[in-house]
C-alpha positions in Angstrom: -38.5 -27.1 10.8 -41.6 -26.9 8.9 -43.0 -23.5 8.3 -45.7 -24.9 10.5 -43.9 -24.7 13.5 -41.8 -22.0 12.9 -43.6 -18.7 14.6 -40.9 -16.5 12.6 -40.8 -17.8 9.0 -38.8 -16.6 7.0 -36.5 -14.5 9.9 -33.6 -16.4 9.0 -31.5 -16.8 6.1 -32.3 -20.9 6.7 -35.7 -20.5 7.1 -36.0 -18.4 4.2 -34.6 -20.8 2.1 -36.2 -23.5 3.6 -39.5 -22.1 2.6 -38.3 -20.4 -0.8 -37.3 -24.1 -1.9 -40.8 -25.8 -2.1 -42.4 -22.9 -3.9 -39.7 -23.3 -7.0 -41.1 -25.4 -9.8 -39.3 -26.8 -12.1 -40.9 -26.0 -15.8 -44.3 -27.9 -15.4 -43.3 -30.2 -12.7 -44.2 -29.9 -9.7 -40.7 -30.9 -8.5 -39.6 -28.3 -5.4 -35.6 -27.4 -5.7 -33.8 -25.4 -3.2 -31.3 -24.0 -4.8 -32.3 -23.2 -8.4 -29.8 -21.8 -11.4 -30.5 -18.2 -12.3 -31.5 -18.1 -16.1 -31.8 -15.6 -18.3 -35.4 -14.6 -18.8 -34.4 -14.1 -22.5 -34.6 -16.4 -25.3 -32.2 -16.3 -28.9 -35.6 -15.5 -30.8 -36.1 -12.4 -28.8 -39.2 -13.4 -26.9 -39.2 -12.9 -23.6 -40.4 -15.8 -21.0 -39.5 -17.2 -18.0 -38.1 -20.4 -18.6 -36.3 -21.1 -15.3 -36.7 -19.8 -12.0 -34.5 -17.0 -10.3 -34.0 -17.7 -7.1 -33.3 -14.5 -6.5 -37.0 -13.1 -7.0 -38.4 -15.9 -5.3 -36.6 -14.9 -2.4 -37.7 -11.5 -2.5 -41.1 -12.7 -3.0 -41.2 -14.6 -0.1 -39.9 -11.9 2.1 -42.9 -10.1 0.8 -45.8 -12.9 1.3 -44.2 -13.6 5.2 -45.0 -9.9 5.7 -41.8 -9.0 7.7 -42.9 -5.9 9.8 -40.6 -2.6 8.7 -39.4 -2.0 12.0 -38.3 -4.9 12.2 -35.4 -6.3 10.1 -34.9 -10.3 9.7 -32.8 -11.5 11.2 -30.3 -13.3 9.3 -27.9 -15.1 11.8 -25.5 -17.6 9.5 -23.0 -18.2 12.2 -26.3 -19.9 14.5 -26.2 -22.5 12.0 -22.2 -23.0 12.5 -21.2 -25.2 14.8 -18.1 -24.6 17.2 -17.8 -21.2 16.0 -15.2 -19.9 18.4 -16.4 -16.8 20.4 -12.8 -15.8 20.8 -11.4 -16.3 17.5 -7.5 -15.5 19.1 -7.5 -17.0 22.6 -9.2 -20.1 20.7 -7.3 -20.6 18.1 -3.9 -20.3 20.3 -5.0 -22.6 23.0 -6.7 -25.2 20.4 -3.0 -25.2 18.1 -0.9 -25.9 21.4 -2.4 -28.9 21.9 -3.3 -30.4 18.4 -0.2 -29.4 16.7 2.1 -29.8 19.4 4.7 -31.6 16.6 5.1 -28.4 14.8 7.2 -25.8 15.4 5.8 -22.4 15.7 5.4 -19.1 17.1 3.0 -16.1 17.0 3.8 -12.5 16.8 2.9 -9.0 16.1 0.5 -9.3 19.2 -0.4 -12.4 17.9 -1.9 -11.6 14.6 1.1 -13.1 12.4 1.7 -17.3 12.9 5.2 -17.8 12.2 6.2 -21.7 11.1 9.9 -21.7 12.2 10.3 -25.2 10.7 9.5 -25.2 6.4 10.4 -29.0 6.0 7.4 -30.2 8.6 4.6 -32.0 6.8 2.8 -30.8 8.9 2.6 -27.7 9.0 -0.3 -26.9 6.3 -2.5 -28.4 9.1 -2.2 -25.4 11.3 -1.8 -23.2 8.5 -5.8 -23.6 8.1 -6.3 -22.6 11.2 -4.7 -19.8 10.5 -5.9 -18.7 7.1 -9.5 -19.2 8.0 -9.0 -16.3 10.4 -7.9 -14.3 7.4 -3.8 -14.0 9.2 -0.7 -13.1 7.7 1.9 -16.3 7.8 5.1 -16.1 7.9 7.4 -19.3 7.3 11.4 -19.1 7.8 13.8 -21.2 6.3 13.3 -21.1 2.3 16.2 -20.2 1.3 17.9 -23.8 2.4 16.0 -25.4 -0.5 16.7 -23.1 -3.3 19.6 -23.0 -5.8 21.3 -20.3 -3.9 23.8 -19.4 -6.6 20.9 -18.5 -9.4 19.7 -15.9 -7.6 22.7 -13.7 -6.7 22.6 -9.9 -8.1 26.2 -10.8 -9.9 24.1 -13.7 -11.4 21.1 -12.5 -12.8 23.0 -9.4 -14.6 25.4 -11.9 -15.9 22.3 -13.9 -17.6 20.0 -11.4 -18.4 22.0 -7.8 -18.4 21.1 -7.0 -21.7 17.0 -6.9 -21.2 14.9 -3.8 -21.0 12.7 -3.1 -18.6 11.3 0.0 -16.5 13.2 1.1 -13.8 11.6 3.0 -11.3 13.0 6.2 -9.0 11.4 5.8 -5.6 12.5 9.0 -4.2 10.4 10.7 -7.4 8.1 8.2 -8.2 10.0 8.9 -11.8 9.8 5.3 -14.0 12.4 5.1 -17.0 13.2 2.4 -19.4 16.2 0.9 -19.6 18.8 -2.0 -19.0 19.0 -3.9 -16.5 22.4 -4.3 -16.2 23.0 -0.8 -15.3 20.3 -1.8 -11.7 21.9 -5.0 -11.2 25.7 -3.5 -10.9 25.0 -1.1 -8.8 22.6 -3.9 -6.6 26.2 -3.8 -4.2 28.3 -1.2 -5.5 27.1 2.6 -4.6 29.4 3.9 -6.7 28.0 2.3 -10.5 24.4 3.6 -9.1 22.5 6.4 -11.4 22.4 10.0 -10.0 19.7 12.7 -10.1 20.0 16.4 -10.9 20.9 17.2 -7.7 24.0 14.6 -7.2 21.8 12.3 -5.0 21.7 8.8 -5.3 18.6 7.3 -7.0 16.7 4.7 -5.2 15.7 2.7 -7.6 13.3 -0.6 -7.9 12.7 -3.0 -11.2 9.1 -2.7 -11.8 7.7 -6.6 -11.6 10.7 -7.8 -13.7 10.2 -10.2 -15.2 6.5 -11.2 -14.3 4.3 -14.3 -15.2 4.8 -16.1 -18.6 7.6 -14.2 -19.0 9.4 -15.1 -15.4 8.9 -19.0 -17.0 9.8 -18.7 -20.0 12.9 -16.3 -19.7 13.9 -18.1 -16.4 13.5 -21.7 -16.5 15.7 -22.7 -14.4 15.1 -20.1 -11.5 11.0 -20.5 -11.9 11.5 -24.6 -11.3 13.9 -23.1 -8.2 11.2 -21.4 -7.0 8.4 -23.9 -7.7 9.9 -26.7 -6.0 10.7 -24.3 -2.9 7.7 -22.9 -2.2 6.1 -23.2 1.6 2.9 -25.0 2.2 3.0 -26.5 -1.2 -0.8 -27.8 -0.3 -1.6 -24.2 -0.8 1.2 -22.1 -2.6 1.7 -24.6 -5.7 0.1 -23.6 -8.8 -0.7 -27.8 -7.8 -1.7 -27.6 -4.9 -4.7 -29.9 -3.7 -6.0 -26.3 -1.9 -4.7 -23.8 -4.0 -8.4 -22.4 -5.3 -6.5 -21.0 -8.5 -5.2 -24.2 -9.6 -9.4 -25.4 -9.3 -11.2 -22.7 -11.4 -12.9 -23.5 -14.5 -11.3 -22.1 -17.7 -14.1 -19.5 -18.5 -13.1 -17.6 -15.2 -10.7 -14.7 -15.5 -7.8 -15.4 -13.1 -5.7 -12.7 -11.6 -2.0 -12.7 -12.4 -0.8 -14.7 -10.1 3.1 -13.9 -11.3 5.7 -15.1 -10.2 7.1 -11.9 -10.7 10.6 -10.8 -9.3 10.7 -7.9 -7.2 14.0 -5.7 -6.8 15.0 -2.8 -5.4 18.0 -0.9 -3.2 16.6 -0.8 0.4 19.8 1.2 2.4 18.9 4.4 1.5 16.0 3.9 2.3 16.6 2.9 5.8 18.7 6.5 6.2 16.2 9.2 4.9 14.7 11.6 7.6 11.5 10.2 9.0 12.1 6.9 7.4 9.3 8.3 4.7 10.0 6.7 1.6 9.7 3.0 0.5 10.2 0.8 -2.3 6.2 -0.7 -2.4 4.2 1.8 -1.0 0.8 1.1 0.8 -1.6 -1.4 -1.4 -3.7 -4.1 -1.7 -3.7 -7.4 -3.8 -6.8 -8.9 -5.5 -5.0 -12.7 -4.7 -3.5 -14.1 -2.2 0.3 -13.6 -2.5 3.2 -15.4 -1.3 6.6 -13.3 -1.0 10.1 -15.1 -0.6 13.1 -13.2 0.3 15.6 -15.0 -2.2 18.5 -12.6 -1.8 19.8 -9.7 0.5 22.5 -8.0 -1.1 25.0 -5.7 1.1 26.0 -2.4 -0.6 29.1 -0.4 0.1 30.2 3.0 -1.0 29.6 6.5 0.6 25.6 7.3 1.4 24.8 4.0 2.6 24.9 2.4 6.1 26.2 -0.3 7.2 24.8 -3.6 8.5 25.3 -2.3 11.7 23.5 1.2 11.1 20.9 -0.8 9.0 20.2 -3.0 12.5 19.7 -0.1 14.8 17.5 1.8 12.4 15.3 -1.4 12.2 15.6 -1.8 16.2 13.5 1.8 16.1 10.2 0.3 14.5 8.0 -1.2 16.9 8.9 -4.8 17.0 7.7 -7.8 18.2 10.1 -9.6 20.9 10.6 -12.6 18.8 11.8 -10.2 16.0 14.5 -8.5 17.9 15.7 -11.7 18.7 15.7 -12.4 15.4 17.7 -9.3 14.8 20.1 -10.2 17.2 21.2 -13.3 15.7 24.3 -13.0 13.6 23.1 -15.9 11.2 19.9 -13.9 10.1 20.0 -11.6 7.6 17.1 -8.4 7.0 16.6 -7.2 3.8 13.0 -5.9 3.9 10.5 -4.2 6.9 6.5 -4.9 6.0 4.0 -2.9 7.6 0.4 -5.0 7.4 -3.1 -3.9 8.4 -6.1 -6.2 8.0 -8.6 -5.6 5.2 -11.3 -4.9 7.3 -9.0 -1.7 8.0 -9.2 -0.5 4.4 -12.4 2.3 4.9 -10.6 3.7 7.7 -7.1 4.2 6.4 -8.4 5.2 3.1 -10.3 8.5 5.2 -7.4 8.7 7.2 -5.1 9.4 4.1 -7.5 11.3 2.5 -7.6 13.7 5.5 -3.7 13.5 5.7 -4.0 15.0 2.3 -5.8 17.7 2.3 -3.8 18.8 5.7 -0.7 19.0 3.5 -2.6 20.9 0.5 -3.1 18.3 -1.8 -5.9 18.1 -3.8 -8.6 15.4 -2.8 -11.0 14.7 -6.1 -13.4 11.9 -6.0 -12.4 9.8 -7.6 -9.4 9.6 -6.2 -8.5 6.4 -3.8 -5.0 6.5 -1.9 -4.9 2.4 -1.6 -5.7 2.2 -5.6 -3.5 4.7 -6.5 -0.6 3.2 -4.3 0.3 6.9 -3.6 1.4 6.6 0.0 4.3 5.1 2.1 2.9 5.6 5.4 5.7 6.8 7.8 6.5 6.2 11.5 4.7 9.7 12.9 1.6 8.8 10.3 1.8 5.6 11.7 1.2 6.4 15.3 -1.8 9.1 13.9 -3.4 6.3 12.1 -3.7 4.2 15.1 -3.9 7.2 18.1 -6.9 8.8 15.4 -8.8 5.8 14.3 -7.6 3.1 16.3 -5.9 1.1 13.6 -2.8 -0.8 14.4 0.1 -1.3 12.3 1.5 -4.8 12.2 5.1 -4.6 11.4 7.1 -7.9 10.1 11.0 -7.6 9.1 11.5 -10.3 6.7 14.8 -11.9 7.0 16.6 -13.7 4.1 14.4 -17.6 3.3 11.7 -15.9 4.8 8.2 -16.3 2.8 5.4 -13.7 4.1 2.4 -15.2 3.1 -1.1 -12.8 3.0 -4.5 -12.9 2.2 -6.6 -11.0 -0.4 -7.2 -7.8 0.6 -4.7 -6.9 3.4 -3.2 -3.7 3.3 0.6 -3.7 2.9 4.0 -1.7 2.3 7.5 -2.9 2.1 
């Protein structure tokens, strides 16, 4: 409305731009625009002038000329302005899917925060997907492993094709990384007894760091990146062509984040023994993009100091599960090769103090600089686990991710594998 008739100008965001936009002039003209560039108030000769308007300034200038008492603070209310903004974002979203999408085949778990799409060949399924993601939810879509080229990505495979590359090596037990080739990871993938020792006769637990990654992954792996391209879930989203894929749309003077591939692998068995469960191959982090993991190959190891499927099953049975997932688990046609624990980025400032204090409990020094998350210093055990959420209310979200499965997650959610 007119400023006029509008006994709180400037209160809102809307109103504020409302009456921001016919005080911009353009040059001499007395043409109003609302939302003006910002230019530089520089010019190459050195002078200084304002040639353009900044919006910005305007803004704060008319915040000053409405006079906006102190004590009271405007009130800027962008979802007013949003129409069928759900009040319940969860019930809503659940009883609004069942009947638009009833074609699709889907579940939701983890206390309803994950949407699992059972079937990856519906057409459909990107529809509900946007639902989903505009909630900022993990996604997790079973199934990919029917579409790929099974037989590139076996362990026995890629160390027959590539065995004589270096690359760094990483001991999760020590957090010790070494250079080296791969060959020596990849025969011990499924054979305990070619696996490196340390100095005190233990096994290493070891983990290719991002091997290969981006160009490289394409131009090293041809074959096994077109594998991947063509078999990746919600293609609307997850290919580099995707009509929605925001990466894909960027002008060419933004800098883009890595967005990979890159191939992640590591021996998970031993982890699944230690005490405490306490040690992990990915240790609690976050992603600047969103990411897309597919489980392309669970290999089973023998030799002494590993368990079985069987031991592996029961130790996974301990984590607090979703029902849907011990079903899962139950099944003899799925296979688990890797347990996620997911928190929500809005959880970030708390887990971050709640490591911090964690640290300095167990005598570690705390500087200030210093940022657990960043630093990827932390695999957040069960007992820590049950703190974090008994202490600061923060509930972990745990996913096992069976072979085909593709965990999809948005920017900025916590994770560790």
């Amino acid at each position: 409305p007119p400023a006029s008739q509008n006994n709180e100008q400037g209160s809102t965001l809307r109103d504020l731009l409302t009456t921001t936009a016919g005080k911009l002039r353009l040059g001499s003209t007395d043409a109003g625009i609302a939302f003006a560039p910002v230019y530089s108030t520089g010019t190459a000769s050195g002078k200084s002038g304002r040639t353009m308007p900044n919006i910005l300034d305007d803004i704060i200038a008319s915040v000053v000329e409405n006079k906006i008492p102190p004590n009271r603070a405007p009130k800027i209310n962008v979802k007013a302005e949003i129409k069928d903004e759900p009040k319940d974002d969860k019930k809503c979203i659940q009883d609004d899917c069942s009947k638009r999408y009833s074609d699709i085949q889907y579940s939701w778990i983890c206390d309803k925060h994950v949407l699992w799409l059972r079937d990856h060949k519906n057409s459909n399924n990107w529809k509900l997907f946007k639902e989903c993601w505009k909630q900022g939810r993990p996604v997790l879509v079973s199934g990919m492993h029917k579409k790929m080229n099974f037989s590139l990505w076996k362990a026995e495979s890629i160390s027959l094709d590539f065995g004589n590359q270096q690359a760094d090596i990483l001991n999760c037990k020590d957090s010790i990384i070494s250079n080296t080739n791969v060959k020596e990871f990849w025969d011990g993938f499924e054979d305990v007894s070619k696996r490196q020792k340390v100095k005190n006769g233990e096994t290493a637990l070891l983990k290719l760091k991002d091997w290969p990654s981006g160009e490289d992954f394409k131009a090293m792996m041809p074959a096994r990146y077109e594998d991947l391209l063509k078999s990746l879930p919600l293609p609307e989203y997850c290919s580099p062509e995707g009509k929605l894929n925001l990466a894909s749309h960027l002008p060419g003077f933004f800098v883009r984040p890595d967005l990979g591939p890159r191939l992640c692998s590591a021996y998970g068995e031993c982890v699944a023994a230690t005490k405490d469960h306490d040690i992990g191959t990915t240790n609690l982090h976050i992603e600047v993009s969103d990411v897309v993991n597919i489980l392309v190959y669970v290999g089973i190891a023998k030799g002494n100091g590993v368990l079985s499927k069987s031991g592996v099953l029961k130790k996974l049975e301990e984590e607090d599960l979703d029902d849907l997932l011990r079903k899962r688990l139950k099944d003899s046609s799925e296979l688990p090769g890797a347990l996620w624990h997911i928190y929500a980025g809005k959880d970030a400032d708390k887990i971050r103090e709640f490591l911090q204090k964690i640290a300095k409990e167990q005598g570690l020094e705390v500087l200030p600089e210093h940022d657990p998350i960043r630093d990827q210093s932390w695999y957040v055990n069960k007992k820590l686990r049950q703190r974090l959420f008994e202490e600061y209310g923060v509930k972990t979200c745990t996913v096992i991710q069976f072979l085909g499965d593709a965990i999809i997650l948005p920017a900025g959610a916590l994770h560790q594998v």
